[in-house]
C-alpha positions as CSV (number, residue, x, y, z in Angstrom):
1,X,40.9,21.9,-10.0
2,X,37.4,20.2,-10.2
3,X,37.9,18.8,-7.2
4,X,38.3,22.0,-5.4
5,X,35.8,23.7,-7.6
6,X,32.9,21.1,-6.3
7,X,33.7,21.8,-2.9
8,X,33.6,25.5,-3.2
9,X,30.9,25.6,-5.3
10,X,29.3,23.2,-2.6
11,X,30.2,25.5,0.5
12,X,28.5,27.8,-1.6
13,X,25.3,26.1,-1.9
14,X,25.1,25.3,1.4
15,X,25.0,29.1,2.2
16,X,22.1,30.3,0.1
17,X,19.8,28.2,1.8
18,X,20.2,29.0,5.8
19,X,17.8,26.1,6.9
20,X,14.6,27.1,9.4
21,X,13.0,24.7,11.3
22,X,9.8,24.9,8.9
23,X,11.7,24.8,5.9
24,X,13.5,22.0,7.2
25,X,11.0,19.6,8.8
26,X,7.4,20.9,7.5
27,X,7.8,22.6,4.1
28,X,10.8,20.7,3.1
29,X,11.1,20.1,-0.8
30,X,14.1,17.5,-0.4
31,X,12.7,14.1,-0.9
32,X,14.3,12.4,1.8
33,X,12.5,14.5,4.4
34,X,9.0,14.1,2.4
35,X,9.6,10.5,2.3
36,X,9.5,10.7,6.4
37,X,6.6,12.9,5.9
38,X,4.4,9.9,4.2
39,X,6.0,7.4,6.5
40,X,5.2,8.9,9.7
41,X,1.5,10.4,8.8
42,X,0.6,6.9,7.1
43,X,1.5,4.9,10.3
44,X,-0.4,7.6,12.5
45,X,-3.4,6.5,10.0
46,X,-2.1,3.2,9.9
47,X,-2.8,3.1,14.0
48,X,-6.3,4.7,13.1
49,X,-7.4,1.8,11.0
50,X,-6.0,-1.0,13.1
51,X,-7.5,0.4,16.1
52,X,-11.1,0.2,14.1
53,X,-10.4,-3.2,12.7
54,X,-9.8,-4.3,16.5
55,X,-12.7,-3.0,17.9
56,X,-14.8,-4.5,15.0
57,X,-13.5,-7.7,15.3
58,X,-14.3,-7.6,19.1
59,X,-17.9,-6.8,18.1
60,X,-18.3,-9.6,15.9
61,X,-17.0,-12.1,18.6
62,X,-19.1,-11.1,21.2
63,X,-22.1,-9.5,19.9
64,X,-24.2,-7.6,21.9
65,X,-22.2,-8.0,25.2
66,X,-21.3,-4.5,26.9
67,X,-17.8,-3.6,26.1
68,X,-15.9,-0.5,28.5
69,X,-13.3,0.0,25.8
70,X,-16.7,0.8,23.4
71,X,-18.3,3.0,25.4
72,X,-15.1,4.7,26.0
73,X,-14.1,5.1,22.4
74,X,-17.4,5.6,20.8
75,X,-19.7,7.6,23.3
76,X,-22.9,8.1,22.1
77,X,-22.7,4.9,19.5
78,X,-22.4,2.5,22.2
79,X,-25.0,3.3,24.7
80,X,-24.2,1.2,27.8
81,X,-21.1,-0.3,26.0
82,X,-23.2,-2.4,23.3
83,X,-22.0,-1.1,20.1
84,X,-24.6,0.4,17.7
85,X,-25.3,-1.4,14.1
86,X,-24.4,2.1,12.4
87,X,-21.2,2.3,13.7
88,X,-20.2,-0.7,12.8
89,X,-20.8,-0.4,9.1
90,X,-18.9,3.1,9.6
91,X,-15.9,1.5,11.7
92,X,-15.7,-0.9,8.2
93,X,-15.8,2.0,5.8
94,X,-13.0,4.0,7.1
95,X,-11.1,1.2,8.0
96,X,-11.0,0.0,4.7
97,X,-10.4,3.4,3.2
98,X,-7.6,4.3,5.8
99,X,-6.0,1.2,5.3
100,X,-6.3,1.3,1.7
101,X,-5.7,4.6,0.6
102,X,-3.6,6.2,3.5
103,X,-1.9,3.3,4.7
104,X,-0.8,1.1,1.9
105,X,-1.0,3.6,-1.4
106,X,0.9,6.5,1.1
107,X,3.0,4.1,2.6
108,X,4.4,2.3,0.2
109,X,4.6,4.3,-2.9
110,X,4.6,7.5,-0.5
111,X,7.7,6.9,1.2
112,X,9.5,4.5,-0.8
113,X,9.6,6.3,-4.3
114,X,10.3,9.6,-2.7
115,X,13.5,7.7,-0.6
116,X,14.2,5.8,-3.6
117,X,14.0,7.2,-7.0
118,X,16.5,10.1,-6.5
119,X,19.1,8.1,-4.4
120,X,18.9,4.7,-6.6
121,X,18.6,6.7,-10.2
122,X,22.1,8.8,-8.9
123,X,19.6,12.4,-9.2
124,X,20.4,15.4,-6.9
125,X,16.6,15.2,-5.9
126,X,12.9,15.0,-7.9
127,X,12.2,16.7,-10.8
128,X,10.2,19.1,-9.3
129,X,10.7,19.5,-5.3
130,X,8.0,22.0,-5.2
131,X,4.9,19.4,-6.4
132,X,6.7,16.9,-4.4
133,X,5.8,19.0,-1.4
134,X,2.7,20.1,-2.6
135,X,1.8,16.5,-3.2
136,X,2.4,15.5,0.4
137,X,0.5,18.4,2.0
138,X,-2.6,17.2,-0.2
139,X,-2.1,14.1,1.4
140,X,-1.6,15.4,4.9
141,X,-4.8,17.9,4.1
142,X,-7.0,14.8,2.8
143,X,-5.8,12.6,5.8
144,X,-7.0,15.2,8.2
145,X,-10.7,15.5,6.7
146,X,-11.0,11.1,6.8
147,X,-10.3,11.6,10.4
148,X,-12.4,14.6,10.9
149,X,-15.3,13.4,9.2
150,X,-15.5,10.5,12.3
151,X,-16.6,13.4,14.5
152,X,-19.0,14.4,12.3
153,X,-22.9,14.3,14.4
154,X,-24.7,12.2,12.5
155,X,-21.2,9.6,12.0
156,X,-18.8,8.7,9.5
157,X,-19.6,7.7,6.2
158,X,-21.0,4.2,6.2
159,X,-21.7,2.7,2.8
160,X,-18.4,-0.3,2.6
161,X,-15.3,1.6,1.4
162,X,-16.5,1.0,-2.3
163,X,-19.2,3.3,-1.3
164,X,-21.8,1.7,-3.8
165,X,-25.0,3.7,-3.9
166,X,-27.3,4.2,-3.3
167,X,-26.1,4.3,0.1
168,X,-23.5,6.9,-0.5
169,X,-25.5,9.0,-2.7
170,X,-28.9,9.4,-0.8
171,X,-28.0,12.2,2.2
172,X,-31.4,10.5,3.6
173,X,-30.7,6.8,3.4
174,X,-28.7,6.0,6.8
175,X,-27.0,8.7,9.5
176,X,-23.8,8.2,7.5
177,X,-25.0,9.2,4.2
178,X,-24.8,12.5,5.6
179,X,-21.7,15.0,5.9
180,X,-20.0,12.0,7.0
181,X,-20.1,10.7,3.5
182,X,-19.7,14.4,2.1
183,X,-16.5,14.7,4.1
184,X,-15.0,11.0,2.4
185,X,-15.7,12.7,-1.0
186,X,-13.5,15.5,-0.5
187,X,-10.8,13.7,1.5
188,X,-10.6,11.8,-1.5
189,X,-10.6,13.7,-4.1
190,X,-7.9,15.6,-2.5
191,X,-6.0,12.5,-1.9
192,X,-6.6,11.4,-5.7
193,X,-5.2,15.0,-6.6
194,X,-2.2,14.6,-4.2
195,X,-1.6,11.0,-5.8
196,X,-1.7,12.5,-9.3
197,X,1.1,15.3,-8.5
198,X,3.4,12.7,-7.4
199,X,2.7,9.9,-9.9
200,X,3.6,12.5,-12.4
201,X,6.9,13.6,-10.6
202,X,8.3,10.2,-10.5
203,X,7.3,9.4,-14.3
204,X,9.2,12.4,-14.8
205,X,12.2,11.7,-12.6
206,X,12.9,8.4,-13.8
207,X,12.5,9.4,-17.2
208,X,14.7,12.5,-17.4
209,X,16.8,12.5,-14.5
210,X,19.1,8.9,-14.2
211,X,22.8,9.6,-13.8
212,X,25.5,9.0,-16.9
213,X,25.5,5.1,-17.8
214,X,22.4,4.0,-16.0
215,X,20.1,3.0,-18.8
216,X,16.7,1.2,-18.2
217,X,18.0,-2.1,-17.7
218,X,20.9,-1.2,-15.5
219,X,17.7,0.3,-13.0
220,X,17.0,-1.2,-9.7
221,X,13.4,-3.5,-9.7
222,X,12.3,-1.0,-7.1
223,X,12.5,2.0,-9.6
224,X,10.7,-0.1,-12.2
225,X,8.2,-1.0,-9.7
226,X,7.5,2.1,-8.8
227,X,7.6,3.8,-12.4
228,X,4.8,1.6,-13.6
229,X,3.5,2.2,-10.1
230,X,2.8,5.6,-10.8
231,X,1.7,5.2,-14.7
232,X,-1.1,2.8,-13.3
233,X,-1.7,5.6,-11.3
234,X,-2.1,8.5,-13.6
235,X,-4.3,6.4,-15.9
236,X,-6.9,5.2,-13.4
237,X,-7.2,7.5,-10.4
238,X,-8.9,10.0,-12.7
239,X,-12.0,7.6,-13.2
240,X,-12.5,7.6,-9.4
241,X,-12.3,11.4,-9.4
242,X,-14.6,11.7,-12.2
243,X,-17.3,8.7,-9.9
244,X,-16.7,10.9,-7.0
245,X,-17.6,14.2,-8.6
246,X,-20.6,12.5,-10.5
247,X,-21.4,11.5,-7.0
248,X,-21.1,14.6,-5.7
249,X,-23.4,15.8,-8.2
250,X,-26.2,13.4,-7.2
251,X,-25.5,14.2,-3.7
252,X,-26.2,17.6,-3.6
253,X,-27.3,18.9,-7.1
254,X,-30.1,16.8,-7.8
255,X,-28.5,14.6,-10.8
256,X,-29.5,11.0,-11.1
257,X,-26.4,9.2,-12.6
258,X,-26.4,6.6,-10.4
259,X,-29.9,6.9,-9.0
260,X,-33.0,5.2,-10.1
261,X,-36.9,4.5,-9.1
262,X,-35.6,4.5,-5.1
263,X,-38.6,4.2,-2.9
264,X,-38.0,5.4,0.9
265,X,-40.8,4.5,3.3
266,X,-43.1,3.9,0.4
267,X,-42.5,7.4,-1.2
268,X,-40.7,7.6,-4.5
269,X,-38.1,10.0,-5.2
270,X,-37.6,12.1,-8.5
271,X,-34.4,10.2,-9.6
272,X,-35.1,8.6,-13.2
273,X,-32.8,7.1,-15.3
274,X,-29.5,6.5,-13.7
275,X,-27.6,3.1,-12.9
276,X,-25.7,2.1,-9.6
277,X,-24.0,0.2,-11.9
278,X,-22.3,2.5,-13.3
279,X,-20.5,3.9,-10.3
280,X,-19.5,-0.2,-10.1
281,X,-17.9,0.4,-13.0
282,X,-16.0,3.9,-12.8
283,X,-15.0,2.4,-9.2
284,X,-13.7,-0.6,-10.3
285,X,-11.9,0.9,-13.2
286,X,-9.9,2.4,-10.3
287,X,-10.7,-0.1,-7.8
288,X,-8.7,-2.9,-9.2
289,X,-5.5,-1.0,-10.5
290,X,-5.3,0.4,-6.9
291,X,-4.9,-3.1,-5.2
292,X,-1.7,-3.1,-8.1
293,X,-0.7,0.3,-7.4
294,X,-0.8,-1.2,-3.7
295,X,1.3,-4.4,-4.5
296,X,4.0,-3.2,-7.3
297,X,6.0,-1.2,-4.8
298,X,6.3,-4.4,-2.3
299,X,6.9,-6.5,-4.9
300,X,9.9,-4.0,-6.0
301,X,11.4,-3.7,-2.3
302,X,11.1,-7.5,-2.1
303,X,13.1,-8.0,-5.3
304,X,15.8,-5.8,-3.8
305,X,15.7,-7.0,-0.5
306,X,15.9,-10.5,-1.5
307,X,18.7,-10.0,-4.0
308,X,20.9,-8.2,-0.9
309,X,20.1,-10.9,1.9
310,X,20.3,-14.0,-0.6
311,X,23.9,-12.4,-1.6
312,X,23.4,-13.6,-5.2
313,X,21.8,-11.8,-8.7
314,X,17.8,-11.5,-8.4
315,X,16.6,-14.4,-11.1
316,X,15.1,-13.3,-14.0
317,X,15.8,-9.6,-14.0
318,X,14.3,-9.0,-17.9
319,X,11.4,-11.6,-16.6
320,X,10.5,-9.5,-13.7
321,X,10.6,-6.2,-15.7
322,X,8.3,-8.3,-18.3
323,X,6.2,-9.2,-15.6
324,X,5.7,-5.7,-14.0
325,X,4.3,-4.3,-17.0
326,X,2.0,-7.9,-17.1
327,X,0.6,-7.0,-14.5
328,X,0.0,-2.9,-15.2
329,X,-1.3,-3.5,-18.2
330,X,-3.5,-6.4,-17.3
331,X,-4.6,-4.8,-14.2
332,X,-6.7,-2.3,-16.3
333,X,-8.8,-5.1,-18.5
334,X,-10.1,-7.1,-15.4
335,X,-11.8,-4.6,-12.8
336,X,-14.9,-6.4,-13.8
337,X,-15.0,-9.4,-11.9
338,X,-16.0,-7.6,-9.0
339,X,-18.9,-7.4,-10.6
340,X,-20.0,-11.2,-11.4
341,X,-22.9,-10.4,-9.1
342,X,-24.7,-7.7,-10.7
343,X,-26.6,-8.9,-13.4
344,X,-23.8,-8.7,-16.2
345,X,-23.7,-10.3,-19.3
346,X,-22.8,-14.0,-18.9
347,X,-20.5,-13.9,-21.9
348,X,-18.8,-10.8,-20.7
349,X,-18.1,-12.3,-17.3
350,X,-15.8,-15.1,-19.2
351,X,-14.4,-11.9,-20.4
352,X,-13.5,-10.9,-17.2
353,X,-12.5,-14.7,-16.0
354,X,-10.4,-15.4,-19.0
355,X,-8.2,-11.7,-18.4
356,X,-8.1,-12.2,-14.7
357,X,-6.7,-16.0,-15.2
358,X,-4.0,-14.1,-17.6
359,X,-2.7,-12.2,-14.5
360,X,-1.9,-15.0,-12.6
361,X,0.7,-15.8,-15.1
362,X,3.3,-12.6,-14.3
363,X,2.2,-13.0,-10.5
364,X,3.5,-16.4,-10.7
365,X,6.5,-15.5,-12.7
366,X,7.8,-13.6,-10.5
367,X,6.8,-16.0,-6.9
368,X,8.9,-18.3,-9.0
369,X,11.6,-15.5,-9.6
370,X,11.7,-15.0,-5.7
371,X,11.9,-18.7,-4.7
372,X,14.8,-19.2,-7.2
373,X,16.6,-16.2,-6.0
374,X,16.3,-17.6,-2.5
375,X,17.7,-20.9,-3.6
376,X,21.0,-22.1,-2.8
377,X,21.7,-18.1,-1.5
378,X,23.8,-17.3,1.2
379,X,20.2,-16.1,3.4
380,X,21.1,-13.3,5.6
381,X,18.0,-14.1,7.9
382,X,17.6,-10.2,9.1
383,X,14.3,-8.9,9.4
384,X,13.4,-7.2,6.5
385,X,14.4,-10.9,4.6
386,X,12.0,-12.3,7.0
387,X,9.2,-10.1,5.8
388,X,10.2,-10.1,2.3
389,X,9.7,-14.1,2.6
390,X,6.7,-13.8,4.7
391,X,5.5,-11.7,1.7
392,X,6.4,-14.2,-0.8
393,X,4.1,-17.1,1.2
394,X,0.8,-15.0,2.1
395,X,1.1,-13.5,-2.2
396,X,0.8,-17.0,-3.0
397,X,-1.8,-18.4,-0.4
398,X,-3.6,-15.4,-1.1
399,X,-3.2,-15.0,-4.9
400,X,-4.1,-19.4,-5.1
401,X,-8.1,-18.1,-3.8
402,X,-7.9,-15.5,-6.4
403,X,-8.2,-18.3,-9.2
404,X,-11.5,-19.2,-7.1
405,X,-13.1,-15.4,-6.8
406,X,-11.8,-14.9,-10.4
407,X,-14.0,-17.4,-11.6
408,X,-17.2,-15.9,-12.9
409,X,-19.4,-20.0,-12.2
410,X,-17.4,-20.2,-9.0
411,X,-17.5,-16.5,-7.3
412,X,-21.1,-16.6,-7.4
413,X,-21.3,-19.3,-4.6
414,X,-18.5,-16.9,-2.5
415,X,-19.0,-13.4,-3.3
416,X,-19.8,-10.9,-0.4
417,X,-18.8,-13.6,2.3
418,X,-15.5,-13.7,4.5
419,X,-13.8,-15.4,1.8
420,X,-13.6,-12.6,0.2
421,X,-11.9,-11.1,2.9
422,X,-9.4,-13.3,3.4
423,X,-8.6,-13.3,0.0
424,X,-7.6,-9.7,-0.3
425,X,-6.3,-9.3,3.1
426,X,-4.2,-12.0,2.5
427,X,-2.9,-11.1,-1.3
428,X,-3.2,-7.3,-0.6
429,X,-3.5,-6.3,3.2
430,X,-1.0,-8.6,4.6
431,X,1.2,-8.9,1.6
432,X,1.7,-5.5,0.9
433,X,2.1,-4.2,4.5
434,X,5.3,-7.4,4.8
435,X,6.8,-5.3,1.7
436,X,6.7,-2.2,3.8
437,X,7.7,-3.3,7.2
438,X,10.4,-5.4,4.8
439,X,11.3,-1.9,3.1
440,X,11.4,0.1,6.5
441,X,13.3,-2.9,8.7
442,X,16.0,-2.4,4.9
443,X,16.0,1.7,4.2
444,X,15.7,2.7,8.2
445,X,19.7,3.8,7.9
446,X,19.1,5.3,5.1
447,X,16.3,7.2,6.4
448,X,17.5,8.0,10.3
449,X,21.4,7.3,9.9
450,X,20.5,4.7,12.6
451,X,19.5,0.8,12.4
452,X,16.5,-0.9,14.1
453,X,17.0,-3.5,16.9
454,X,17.3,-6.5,15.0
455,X,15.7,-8.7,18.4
456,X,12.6,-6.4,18.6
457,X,12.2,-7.1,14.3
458,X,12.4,-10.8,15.0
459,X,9.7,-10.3,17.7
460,X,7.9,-8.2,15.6
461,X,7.8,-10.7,12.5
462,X,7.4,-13.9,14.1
463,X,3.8,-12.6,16.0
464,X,2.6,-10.8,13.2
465,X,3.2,-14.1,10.7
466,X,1.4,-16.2,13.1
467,X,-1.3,-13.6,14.1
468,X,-1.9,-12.7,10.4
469,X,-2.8,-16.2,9.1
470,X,-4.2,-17.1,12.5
471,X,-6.8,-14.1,11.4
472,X,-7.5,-15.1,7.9
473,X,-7.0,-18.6,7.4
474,X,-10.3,-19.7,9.3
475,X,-12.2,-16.7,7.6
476,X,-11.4,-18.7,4.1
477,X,-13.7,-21.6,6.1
478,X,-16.4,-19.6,7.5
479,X,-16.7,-17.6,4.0
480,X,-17.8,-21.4,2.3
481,X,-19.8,-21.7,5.0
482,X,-21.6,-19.0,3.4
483,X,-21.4,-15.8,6.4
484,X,-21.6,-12.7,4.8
485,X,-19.4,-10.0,5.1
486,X,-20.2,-6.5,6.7
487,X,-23.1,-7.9,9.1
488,X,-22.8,-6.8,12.7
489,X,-24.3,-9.4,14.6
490,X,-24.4,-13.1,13.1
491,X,-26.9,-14.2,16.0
492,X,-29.8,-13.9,14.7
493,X,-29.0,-17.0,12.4
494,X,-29.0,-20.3,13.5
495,X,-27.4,-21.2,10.1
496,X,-24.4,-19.8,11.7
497,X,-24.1,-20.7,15.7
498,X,-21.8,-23.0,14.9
499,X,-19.3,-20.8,13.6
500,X,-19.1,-18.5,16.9
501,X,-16.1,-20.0,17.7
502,X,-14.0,-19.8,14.7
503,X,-14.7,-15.5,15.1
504,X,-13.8,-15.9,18.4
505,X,-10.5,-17.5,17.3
506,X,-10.0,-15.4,14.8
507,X,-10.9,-12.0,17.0
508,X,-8.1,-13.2,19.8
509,X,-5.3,-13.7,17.4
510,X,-6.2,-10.0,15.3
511,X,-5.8,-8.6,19.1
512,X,-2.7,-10.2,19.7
513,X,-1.7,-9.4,16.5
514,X,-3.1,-5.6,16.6
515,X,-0.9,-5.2,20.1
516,X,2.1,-6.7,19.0
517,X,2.8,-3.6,16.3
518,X,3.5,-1.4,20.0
519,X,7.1,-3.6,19.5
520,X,7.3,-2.0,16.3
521,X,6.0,1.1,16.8
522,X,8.7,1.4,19.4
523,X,11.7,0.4,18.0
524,X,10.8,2.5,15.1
525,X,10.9,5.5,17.2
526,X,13.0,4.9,19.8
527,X,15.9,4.2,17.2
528,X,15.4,7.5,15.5
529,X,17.6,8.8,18.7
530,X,18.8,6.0,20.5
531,X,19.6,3.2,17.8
532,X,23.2,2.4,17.1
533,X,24.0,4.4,14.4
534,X,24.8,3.2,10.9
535,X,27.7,2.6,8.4
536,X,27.5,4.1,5.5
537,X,26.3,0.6,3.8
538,X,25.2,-1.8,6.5
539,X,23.7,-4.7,3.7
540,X,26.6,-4.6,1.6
541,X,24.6,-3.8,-1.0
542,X,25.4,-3.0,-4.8
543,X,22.7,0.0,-5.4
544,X,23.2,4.1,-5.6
545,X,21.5,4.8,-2.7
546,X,24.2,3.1,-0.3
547,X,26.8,5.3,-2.0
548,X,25.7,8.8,-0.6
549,X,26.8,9.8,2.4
550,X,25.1,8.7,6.1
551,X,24.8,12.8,7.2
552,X,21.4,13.8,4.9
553,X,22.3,16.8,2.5
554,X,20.3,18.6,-0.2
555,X,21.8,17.3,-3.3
556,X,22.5,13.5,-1.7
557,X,26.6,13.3,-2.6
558,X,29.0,15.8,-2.0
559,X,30.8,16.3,-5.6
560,X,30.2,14.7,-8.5
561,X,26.7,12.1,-8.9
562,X,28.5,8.9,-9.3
563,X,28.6,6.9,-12.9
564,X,27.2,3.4,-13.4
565,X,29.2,0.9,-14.8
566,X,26.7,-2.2,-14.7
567,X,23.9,-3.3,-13.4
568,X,22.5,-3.3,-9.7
569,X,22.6,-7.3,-8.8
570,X,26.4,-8.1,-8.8
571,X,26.3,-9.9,-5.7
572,X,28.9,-13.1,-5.6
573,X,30.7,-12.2,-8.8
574,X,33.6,-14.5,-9.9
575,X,36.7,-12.8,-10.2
576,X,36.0,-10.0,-7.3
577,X,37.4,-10.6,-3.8
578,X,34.2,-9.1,-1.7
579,X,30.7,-10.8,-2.4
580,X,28.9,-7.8,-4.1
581,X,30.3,-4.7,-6.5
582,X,28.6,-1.8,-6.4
583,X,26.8,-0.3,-9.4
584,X,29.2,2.6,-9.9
585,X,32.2,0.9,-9.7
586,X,33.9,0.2,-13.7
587,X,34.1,-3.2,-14.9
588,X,37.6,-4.8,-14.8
589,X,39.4,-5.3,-18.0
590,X,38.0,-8.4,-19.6
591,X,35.1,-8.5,-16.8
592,X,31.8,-9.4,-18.8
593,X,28.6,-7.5,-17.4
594,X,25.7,-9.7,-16.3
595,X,22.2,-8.9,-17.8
596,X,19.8,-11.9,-16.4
């Protein structure tokens, strides 16, 4: 009787809602489709900001020497082909914002936790598929603007993507200070509003909506990862709304909060009272949970990855939880060593250094986690492994400069140089864009029905490893050396001659590395018709998601949601004849359920 019952009652909801093209594809409210949404508009932004960074990096090589694809790209801000100093500072900004923001924040936490939270929880969908949507044409809306705003006359905003003032808040100071850096404000305060709909949907979710018998600890590390994901979120992306409105104010409503004694051209202006420092701070407060918000998804995908290709239990499941919430909650105590430089309190930078120092403790519990798990595993060496262990080397060599930069005596000597860069390219950047390609190389048949050309992955990975630490390794060298970050031209210091050749080096391999994503970029969409198409569970893997159907359909599985029975790492079980047992199948009589 039930049986027939669900499939009537089925055949009955699949007749209320005659699908239309826009309902299906553009205004969709099922999460797998918005989850394509965020993928596919953070890689179109994801092209934008490699494109800068390329371009950049050509400019820093070879200063001052005319360049066709400049003149081609930027018009009027590369007269003859030499590019201008403006739009070079501009080309940084967005970059760093695109990648940032749209990129990495969409990307990841974007796509994966709309894929994932329904499918591995066993929910029909998100709590609310209305916001869901909402929250992903906010992001689409705010996306458009970024890119709008570098057509703007006068040119894109241009103060560094932490758009310190007062750069950002004089309209006079430089062309970008201007609409540009009008049009940044509201991108971003739509995209913080769009961030804050769906943080608040997957709290929710997870919370409310997990199927009968899968308690907290029976979840998947990706769901914790992006559950405290998305608390981070909700507590410190308000701060940055509240720095850009106060901005705002300044900008255009004659306030001073951040504005004090300024003197253009020998003329003073009426600001009194207010404190760039400040903004620091309210940025900061956001600044430094976002690189977290940024890294928690990866680290989740990795832990599930890892767990499928090693074909054993992830190590330390109640340590990695521990961790994750280690890190959230640190993550909000340490924003201010960013800040060594500006005249703070000596004894509240050993503040700082002592709470940053802490978070290398659950960032190292869990590399340790990962090598473990790898150890002695049968190592399925498929793509997405490869990229979940490429993440697992540059978190490490990029987290072991953190220890320097965290350092409130030892940053001083670094701060504002390339080591700086290729610290947080490295531990952030690079790291967090392995998770994804890791995640995407893993969830493509869940996503498309199809799989990815395994050949073009291995291309793919092996080039971008090499290019990646080809690009930042040296930068680590040339930031002792003391060159500064941000400056166009290094030329016109002879301090520096001698380093021409390491940006050269460096500028050759981000090009090679910049090109090499086309492989990706191809396989990615040329497999969404023409790749072989999938089995319903390709990795053999033990979670929720692999249980629902290939076909996508509102609700995710025909029937009944299935029942957990343990939890989601039985992979190599004694006493089972295939090497993994999927969460919803009961334990055997006598069978003991594993909690690492």
């Amino acid at each position: 009787m039930s049986a027939h019952a669900d499939t009537h009652a089925h055949d009955d909801h699949g007749h209320h809602h005659k699908e239309t093209f826009v309902t299906k594809y553009i205004f969709s409210q099922d999460h797998k489709m918005i989850a394509k949404q965020y993928l596919v508009t953070g890689t179109i932004m994801g092209v934008i900001g490699v494109l800068m960074s390329m371009m950049f990096r050509m400019q820093i090589a070879w200063p001052e020497e005319p360049n066709v694809l400049f003149e081609a790209l930027l018009g009027k801000w590369a007269p003859d082909g030499v590019m201008d100093a403006d739009i070079y500072l501009a080309l940084v900004t967005i970059h760093g914002t695109i990648m940032v923001f749209f990129v990495l924040t969409a990307g990841l936490s974007g796509t994966f936790s709309n894929l994932l939270i329904p499918l591995q929880i066993g929910a029909r969908d998100m709590a609310s598929g209305f916001l869901n949507m909402v929250s992903y044409w906010l992001f689409f809306l705010s996306s458009v603007i970024m890119v709008i705003s570098l057509f703007v006359e006068a040119g894109p905003a241009a103060a560094g993507w932490t758009i310190y003032p007062p750069l950002s808040a004089l309209p006079m100071a430089q062309g970008g200070s201007g609409m540009g850096m009008t049009l940044w404000l509201v991108s971003m305060a739509i995209f913080i509003a769009s961030s804050l709909l769906g943080s608040l949907n997957y709290i929710v979710t997870v919370i409310n909506l997990r199927t009968k018998g899968m308690s907290m600890t029976r979840l998947p590390l990706t769901i914790w990862a992006f559950f405290v994901t998305a608390i981070i979120g909700v507590v410190s992306f308000p701060v940055l709304l509240s720095a850009a409105l106060l901005l705002i104010m300044d900008r255009s409503f004659g306030t001073s909060f951040f504005l004090s004694d300024i003197f253009i051209q020998g003329e003073v202006l009426h600001y009194q009272g207010g404190s760039p420092v400040l903004f620091e701070h309210l940025f900061w407060f956001l600044g430094h949970p976002e690189v977290y918000i940024v890294i928690l998804p990866a680290m989740g995908l990795v832990s599930e990855i890892m767990a499928s290709n090693s074909r054993k239990p992830i190590f330390g499941y109640r340590a990695m939880i521990a961790s994750i919430l280690a890190i959230a909650f640190l993550s909000t105590i340490v924003w201010g060593h960013h800040m060594f430089v500006s005249g703070m309190n000596p004894f509240l930078g050993s503040v700082f250094t002592f709470t940053t120092l802490l978070i290398a403790i659950p960032s190292a519990v869990k590399a340790f986690n990962w090598i473990t798990t790898l150890w002695k595993g049968n190592l399925q060496m498929n793509p997405a492994m490869l990229f979940s262990i490429g993440f697992v080397s540059t978190f490490i060599t990029g987290g072991l400069t953190g220890i320097i930069l965290g350092d409130s005596a030892l940053d001083i000597n670094v701060h504002d140089t390339y080591f700086v860069v290729a610290h947080f390219h490295l531990v952030m950047g690079i790291s967090a864009l392995y998770g994804m390609f890791a995640g995407i190389y893993h969830w493509y048949p869940k996503m498309y029905g199809r799989m990815l050309n395994k050949n073009l992955g291995y291309i793919h990975f092996w080039i971008t490893a090499v290019c990646a630490y080809g690009v930042f390794f040296p930068m680590h060298f040339i930031g002792m050396a003391g060159l500064p970050r941000r400056y166009y031209t290094n030329s016109n210091f002879p301090l520096f001659d001698d380093l021409a050749n390491v940006n050269v080096i460096i500028t050759i391999f981000a090009l090679i590395g910049g090109v090499v994503q086309i492989v990706y970029l191809y396989n990615f969409f040329a497999s969404i018709f023409f790749g072989k198409k999938a089995t319903k569970n390709p990795w053999k893997s033990t979670t929720l998601e692999w249980t629902a159907p290939v076909e996508h359909m509102h609700g995710n599985w025909p029937g009944e949601i299935p029942h957990v029975y343990r939890w989601a790492y039985d992979y190599s079980k004694p006493g089972h004849d295939a090497d993994f047992v999927p969460q919803n199948i009961p334990l055997k009589e006598g069978e003991e359920e594993l909690q690492h």
